[in-house]
DSSP file (Angstrom, degrees, kcal/mol; ACC not computed):
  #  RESIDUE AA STRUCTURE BP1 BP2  ACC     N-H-->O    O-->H-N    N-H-->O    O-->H-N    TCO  KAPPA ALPHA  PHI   PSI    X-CA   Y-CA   Z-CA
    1    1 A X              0   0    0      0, 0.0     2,-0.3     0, 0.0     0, 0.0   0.000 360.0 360.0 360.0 142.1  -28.7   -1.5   -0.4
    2    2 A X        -     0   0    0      1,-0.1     3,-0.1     3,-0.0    26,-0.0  -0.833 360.0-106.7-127.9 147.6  -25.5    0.1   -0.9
    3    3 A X        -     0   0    0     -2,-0.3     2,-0.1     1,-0.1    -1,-0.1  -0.296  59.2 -86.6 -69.6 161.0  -23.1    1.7    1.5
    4    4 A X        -     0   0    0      1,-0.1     2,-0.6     4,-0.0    -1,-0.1  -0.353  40.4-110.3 -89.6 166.6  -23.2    5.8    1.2
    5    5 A X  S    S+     0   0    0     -2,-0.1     2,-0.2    -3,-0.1    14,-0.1  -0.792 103.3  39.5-127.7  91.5  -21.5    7.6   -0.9
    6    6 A X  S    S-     0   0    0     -2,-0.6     2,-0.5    12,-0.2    13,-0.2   0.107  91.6-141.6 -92.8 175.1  -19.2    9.7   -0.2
    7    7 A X  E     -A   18   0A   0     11,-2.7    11,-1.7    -2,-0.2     2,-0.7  -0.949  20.9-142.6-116.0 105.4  -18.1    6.8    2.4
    8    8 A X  E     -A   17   0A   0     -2,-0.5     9,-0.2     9,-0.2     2,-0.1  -0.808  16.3-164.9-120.9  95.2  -17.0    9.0    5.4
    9    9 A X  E     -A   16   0A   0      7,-1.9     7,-1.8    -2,-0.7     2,-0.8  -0.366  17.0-148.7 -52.9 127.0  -13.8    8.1    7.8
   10   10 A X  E     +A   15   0A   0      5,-0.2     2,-0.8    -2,-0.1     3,-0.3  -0.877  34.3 168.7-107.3  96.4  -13.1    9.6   11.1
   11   11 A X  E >   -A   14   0A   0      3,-1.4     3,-0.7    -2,-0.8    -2,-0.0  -0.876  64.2 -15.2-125.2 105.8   -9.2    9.4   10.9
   12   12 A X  T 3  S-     0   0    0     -2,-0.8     2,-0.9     1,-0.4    -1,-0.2   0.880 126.2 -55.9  86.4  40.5   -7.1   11.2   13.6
   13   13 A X  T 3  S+     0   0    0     -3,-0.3    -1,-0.4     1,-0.1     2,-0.3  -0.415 120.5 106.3  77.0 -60.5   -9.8   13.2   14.6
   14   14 A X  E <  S-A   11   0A   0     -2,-0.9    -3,-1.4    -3,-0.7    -1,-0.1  -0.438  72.0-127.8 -38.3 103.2  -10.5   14.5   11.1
   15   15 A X  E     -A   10   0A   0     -2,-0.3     2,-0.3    -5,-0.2    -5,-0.2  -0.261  26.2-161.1 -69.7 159.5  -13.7   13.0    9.0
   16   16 A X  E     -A    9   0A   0     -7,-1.8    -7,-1.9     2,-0.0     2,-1.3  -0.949  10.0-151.2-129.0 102.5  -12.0   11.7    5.3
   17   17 A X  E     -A    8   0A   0     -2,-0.3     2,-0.8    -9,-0.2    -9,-0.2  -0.527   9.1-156.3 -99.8 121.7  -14.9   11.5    3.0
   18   18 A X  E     -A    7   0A   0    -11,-1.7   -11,-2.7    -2,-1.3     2,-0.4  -0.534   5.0-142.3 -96.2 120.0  -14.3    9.0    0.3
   19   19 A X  E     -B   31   0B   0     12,-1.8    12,-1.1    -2,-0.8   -14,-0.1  -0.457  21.3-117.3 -86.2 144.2  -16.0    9.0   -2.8
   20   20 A X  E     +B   30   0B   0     -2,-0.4    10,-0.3    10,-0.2    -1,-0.1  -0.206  38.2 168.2 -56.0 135.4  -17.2    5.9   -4.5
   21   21 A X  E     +     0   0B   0      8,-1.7     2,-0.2     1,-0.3    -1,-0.1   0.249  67.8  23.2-132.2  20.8  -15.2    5.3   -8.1
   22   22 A X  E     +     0   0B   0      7,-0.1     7,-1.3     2,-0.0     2,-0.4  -0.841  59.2 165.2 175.9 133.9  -16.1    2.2   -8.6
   23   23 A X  E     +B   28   0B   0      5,-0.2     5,-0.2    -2,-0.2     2,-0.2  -0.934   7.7 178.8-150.7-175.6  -18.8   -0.5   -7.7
   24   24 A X        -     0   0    0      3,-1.5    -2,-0.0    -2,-0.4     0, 0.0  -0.952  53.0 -84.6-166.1 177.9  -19.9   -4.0   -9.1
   25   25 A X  S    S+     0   0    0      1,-0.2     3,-0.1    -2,-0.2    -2,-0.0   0.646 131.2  39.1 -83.5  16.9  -22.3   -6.5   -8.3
   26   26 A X  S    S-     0   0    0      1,-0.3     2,-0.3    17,-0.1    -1,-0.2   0.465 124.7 -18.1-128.4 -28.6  -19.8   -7.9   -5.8
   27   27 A X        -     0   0    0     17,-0.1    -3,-1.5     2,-0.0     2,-0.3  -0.917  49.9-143.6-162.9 176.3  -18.0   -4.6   -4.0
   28   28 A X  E     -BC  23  43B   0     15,-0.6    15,-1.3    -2,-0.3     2,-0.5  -0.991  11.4-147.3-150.1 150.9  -17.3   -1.0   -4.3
   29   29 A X  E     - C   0  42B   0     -7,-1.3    -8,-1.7    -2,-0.3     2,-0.3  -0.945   7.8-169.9-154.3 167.6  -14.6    1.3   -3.6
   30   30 A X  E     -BC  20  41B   0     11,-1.0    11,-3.5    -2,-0.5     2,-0.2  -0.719   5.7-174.1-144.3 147.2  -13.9    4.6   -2.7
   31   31 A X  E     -BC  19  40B   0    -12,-1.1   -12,-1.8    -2,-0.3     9,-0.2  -0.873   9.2-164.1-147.8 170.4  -11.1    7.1   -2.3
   32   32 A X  E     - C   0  39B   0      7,-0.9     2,-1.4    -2,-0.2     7,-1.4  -0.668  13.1-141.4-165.2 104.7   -9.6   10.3   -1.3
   33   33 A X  E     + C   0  38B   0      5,-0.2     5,-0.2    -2,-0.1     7,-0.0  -0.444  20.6 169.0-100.7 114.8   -6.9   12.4   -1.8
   34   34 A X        -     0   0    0     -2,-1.4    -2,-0.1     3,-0.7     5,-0.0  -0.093  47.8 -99.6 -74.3-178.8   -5.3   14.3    0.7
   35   35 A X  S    S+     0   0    0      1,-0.3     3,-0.1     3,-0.0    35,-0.1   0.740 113.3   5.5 -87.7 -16.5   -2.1   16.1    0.5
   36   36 A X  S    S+     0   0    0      1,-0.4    30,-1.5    30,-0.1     2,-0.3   0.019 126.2  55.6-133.1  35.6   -0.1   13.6    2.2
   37   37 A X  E     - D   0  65B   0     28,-0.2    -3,-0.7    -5,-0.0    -1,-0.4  -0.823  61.1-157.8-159.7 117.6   -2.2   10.9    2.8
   38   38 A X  E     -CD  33  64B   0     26,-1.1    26,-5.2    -2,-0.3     2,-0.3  -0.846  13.9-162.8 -79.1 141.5   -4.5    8.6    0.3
   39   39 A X  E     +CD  32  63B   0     -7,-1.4    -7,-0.9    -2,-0.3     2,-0.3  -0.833  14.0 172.1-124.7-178.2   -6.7    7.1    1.3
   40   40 A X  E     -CD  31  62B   0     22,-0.7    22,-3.1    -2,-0.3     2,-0.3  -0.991   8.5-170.4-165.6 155.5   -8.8    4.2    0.0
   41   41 A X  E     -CD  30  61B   0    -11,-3.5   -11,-1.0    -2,-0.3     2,-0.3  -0.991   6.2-165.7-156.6 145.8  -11.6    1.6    1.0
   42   42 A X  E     -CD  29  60B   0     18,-2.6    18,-2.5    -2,-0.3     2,-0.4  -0.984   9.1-153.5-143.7 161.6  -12.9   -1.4   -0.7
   43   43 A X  E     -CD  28  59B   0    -15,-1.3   -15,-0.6    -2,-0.3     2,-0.3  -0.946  20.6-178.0-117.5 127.6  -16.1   -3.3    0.0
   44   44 A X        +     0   0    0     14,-1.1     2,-0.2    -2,-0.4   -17,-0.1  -0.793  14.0 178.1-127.3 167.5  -16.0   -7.3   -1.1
   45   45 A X        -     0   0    0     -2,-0.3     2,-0.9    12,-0.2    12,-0.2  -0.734   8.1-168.0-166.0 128.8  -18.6   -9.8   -0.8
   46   46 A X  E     -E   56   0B   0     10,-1.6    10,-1.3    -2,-0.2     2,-0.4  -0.888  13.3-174.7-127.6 119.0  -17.7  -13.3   -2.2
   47   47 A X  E     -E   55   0B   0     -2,-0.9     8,-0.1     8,-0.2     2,-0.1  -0.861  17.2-129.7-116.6 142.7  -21.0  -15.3   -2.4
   48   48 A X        -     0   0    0      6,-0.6     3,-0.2    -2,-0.4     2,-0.1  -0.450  39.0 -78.9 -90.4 174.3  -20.9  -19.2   -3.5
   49   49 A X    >   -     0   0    0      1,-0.2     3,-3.1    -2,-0.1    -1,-0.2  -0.402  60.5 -69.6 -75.1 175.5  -22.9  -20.5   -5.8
   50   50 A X  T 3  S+     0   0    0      1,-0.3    -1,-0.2    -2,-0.1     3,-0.1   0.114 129.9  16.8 -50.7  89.6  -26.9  -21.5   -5.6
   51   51 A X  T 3  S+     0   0    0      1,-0.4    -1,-0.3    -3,-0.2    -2,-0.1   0.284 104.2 113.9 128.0 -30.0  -26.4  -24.5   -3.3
   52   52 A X    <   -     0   0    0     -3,-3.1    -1,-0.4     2,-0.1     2,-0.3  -0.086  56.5-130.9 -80.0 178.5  -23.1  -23.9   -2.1
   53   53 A X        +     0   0    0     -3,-0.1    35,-0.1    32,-0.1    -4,-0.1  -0.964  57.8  56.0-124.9 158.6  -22.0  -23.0    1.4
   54   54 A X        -     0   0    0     33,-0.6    -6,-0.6    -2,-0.3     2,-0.3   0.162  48.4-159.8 104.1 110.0  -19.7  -20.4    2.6
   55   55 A X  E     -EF  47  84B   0     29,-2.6    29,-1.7    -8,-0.1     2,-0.3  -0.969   3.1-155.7-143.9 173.2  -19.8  -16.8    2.4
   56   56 A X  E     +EF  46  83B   0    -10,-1.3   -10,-1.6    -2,-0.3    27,-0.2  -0.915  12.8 169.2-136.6 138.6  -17.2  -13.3    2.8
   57   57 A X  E     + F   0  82B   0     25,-1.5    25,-0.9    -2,-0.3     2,-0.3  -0.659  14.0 161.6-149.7 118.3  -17.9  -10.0    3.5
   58   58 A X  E     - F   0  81B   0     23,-0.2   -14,-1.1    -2,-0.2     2,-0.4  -0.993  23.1-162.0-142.6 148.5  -15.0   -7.7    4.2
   59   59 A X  E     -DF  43  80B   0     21,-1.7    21,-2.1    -2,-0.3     2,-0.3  -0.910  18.0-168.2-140.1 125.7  -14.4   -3.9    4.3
   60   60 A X  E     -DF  42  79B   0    -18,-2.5   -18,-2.6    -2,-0.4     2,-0.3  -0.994  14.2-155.9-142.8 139.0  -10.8   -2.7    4.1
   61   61 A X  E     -DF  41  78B   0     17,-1.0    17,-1.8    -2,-0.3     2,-0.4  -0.885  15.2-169.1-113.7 138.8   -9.5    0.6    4.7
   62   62 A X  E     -D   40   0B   0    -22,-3.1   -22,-0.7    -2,-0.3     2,-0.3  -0.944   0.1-168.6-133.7 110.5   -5.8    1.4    2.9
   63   63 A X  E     -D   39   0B   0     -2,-0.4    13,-1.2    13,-0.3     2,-0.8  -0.700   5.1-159.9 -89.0 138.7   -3.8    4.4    3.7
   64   64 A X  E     -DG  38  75B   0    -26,-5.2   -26,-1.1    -2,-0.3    11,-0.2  -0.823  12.7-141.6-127.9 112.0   -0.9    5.5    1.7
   65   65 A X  E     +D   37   0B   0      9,-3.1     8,-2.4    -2,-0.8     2,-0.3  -0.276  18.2 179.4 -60.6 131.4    2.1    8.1    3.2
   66   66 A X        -     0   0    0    -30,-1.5     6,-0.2     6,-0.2     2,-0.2  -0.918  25.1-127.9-137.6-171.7    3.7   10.7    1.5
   67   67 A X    >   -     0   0    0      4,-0.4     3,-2.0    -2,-0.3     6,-0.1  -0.475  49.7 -88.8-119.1 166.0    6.4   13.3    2.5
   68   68 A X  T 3  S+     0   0    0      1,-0.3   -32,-0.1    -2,-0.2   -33,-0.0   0.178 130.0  58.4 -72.2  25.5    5.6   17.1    1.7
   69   69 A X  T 3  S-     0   0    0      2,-0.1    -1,-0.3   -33,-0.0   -33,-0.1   0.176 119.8-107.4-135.8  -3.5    7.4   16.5   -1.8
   70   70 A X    <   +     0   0    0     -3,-2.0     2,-0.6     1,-0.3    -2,-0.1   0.842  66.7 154.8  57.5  31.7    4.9   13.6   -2.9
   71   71 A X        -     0   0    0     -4,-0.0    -4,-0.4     1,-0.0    -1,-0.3  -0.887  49.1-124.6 -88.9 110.0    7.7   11.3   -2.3
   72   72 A X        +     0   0    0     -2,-0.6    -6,-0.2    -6,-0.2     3,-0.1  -0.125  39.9 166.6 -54.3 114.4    5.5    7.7   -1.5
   73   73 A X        -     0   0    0     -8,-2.4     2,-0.3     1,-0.3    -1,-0.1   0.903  50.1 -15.9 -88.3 -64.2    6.8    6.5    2.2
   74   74 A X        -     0   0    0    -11,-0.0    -9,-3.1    -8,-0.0     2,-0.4  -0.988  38.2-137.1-154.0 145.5    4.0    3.5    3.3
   75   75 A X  B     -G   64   0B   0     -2,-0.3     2,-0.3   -11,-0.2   -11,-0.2  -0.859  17.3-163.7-107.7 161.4    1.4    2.1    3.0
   76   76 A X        -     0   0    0    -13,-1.2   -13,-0.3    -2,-0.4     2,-0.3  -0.728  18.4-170.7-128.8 154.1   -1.1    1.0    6.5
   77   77 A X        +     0   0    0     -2,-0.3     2,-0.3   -15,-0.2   -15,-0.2  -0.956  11.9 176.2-146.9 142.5   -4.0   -1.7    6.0
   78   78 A X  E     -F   61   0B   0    -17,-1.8   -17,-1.0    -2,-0.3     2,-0.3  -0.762   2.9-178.3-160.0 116.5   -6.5   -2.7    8.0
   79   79 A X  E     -F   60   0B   0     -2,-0.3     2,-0.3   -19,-0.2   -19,-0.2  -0.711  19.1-161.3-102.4 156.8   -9.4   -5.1    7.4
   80   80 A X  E     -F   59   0B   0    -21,-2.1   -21,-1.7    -2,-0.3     2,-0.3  -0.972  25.9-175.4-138.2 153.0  -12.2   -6.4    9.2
   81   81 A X  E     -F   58   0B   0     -2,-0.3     2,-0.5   -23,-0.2   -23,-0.2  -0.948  12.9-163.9-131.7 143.4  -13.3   -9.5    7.5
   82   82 A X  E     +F   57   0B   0    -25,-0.9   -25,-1.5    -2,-0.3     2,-0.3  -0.982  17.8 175.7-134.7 156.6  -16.6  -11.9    8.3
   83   83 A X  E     -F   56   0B   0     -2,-0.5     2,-0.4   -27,-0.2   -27,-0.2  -0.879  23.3-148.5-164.0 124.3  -16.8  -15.5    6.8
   84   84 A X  E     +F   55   0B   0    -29,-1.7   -29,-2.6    -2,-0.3     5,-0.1  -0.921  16.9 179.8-107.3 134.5  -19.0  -18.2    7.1
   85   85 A X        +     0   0    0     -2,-0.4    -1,-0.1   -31,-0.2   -32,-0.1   0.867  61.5  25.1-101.7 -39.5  -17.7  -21.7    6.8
   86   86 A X  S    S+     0   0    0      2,-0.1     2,-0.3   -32,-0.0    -1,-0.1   0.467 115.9   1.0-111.0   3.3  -19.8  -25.0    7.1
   87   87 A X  S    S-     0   0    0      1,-0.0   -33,-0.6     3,-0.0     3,-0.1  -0.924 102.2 -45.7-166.5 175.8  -23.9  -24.1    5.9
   88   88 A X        -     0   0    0     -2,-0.3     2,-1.7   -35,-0.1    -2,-0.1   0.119  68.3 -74.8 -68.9-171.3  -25.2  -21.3    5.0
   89   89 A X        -     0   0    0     -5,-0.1     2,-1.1    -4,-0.1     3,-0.1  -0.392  32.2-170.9 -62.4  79.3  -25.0  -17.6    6.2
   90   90 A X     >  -     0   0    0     -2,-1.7     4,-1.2     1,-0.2     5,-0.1  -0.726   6.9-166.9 -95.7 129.4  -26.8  -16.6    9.4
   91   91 A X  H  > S+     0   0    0     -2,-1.1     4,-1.8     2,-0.2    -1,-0.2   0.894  74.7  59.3 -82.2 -52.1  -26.4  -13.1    9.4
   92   92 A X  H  > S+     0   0    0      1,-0.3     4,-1.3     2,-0.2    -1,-0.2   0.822 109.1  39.1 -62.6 -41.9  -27.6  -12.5   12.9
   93   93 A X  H  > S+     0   0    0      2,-0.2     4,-1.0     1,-0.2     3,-0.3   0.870 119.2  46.6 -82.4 -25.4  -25.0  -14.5   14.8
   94   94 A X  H  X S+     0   0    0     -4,-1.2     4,-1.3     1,-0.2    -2,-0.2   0.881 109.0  54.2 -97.4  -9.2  -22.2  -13.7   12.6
   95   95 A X  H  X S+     0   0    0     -4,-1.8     4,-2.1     2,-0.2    -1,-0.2   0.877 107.1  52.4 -33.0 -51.1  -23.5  -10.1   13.0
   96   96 A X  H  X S+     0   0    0     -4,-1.3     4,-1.9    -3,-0.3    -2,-0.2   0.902 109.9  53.7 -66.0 -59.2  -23.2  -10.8   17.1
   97   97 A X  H  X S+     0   0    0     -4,-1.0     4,-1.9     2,-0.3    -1,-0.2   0.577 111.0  39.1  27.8 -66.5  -19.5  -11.9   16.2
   98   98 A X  H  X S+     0   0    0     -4,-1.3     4,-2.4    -5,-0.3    -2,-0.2   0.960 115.8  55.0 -91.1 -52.8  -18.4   -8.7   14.3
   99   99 A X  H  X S+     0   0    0     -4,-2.1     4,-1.4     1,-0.2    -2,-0.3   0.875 111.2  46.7 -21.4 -59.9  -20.4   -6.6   16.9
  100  100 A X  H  X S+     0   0    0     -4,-1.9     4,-2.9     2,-0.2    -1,-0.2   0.983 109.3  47.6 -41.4 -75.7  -18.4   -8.4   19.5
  101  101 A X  H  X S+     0   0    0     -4,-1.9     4,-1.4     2,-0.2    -2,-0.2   0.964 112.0  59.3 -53.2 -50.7  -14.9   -8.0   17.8
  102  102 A X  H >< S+     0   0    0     -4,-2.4     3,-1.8     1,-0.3    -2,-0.2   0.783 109.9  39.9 -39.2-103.7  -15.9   -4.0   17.3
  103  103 A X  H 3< S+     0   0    0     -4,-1.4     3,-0.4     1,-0.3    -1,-0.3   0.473 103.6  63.2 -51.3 -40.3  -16.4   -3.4   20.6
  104  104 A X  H 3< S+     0   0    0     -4,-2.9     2,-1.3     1,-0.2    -1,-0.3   0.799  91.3  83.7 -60.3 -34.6  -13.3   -5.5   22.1
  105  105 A X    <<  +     0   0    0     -3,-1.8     5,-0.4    -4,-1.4    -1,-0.2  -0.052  60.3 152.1 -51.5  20.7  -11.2   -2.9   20.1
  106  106 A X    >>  -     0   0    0     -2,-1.3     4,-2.5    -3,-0.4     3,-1.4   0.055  62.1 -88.2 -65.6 162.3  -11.1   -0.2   22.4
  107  107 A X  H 3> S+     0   0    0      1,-0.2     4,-1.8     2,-0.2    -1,-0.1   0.752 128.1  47.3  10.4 -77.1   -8.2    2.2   22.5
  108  108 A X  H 34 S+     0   0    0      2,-0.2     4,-0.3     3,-0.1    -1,-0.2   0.494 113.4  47.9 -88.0  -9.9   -6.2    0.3   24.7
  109  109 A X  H X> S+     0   0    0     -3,-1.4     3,-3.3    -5,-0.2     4,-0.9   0.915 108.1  57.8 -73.8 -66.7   -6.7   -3.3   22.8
  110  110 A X  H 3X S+     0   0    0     -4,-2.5     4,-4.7    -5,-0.4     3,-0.3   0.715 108.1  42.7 -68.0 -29.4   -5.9   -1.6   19.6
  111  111 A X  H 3X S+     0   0    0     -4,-1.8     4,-1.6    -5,-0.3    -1,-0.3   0.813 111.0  61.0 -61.1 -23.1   -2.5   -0.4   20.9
  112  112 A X  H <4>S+     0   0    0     -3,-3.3     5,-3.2    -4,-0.3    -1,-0.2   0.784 110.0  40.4 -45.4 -49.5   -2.0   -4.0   22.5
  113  113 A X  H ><5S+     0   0    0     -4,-0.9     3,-2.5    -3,-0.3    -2,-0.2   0.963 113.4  49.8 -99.6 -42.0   -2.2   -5.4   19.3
  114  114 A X  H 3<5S+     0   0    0     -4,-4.7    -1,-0.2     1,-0.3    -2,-0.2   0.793 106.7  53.5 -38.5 -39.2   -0.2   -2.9   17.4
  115  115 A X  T 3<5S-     0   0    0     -4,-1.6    -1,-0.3     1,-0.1    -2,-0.2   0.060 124.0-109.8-114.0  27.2    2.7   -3.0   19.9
  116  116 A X  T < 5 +     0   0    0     -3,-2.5    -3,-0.2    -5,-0.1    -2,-0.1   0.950  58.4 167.3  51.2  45.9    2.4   -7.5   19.0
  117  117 A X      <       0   0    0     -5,-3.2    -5,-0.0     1,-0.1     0, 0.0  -0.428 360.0 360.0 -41.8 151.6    0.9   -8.2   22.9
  118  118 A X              0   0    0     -2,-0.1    -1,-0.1     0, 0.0    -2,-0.1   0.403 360.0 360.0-141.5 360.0   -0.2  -11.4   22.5
């Protein structure tokens, strides 16, 4: 199953729908350009091989600044990343995990962590 396409952002109040331009048997990603803002999203999965242990799956959203001259200012990143280390993958607790971390993110954490609380 594959994530949908276009892949659709709620950013500043505004939805940003980003169309896929690329996939593989491992990821996909998707863009959009606004007039002062790109945006971009990529999808990973790094799977071990048959027998191994240890798996990735991480979804990263990449925003890129410009000025009203399409002069490049910054770029913003932000990942959320899941990873399993020592047997294989149970998907339901590390589901609980990421569930977890989502929700802890409220508002008032995410400015916490922006402004380096620790």
């Amino acid at each position: 199953m594959s994530f949908t396409d276009p892949m659709a952002f709620t950013y500043n109040a505004v939805v940003k729908n980003l169309a896929r331009v690329n996939q593989d048997a491992n990821g996909s990603d998707f863009f959009y350009d606004g007039t002062t803002e790109k945006f971009s999203a990529a999808v990973r999965h790094t799977i071990p091989p048959k027998g191994g242990i240890g798996e990735s799956h991480m979804l990263r959203l990449d925003v890129e600044y410009y000025d009203a001259n399409s002069l490049y200012l910054r770029k913003g990143s932000v990942w959320l990343a899941a990873k399993s280390y020592d047997s294989a993958q149970n998907s339901t607790t590390l589901g609980y995990s990421m569930a977890a971390l989502v929700s802890y993110l409220t508002s008032g954490n995410q400015t916490k962590l922006l402004a380096r609380e620790v």
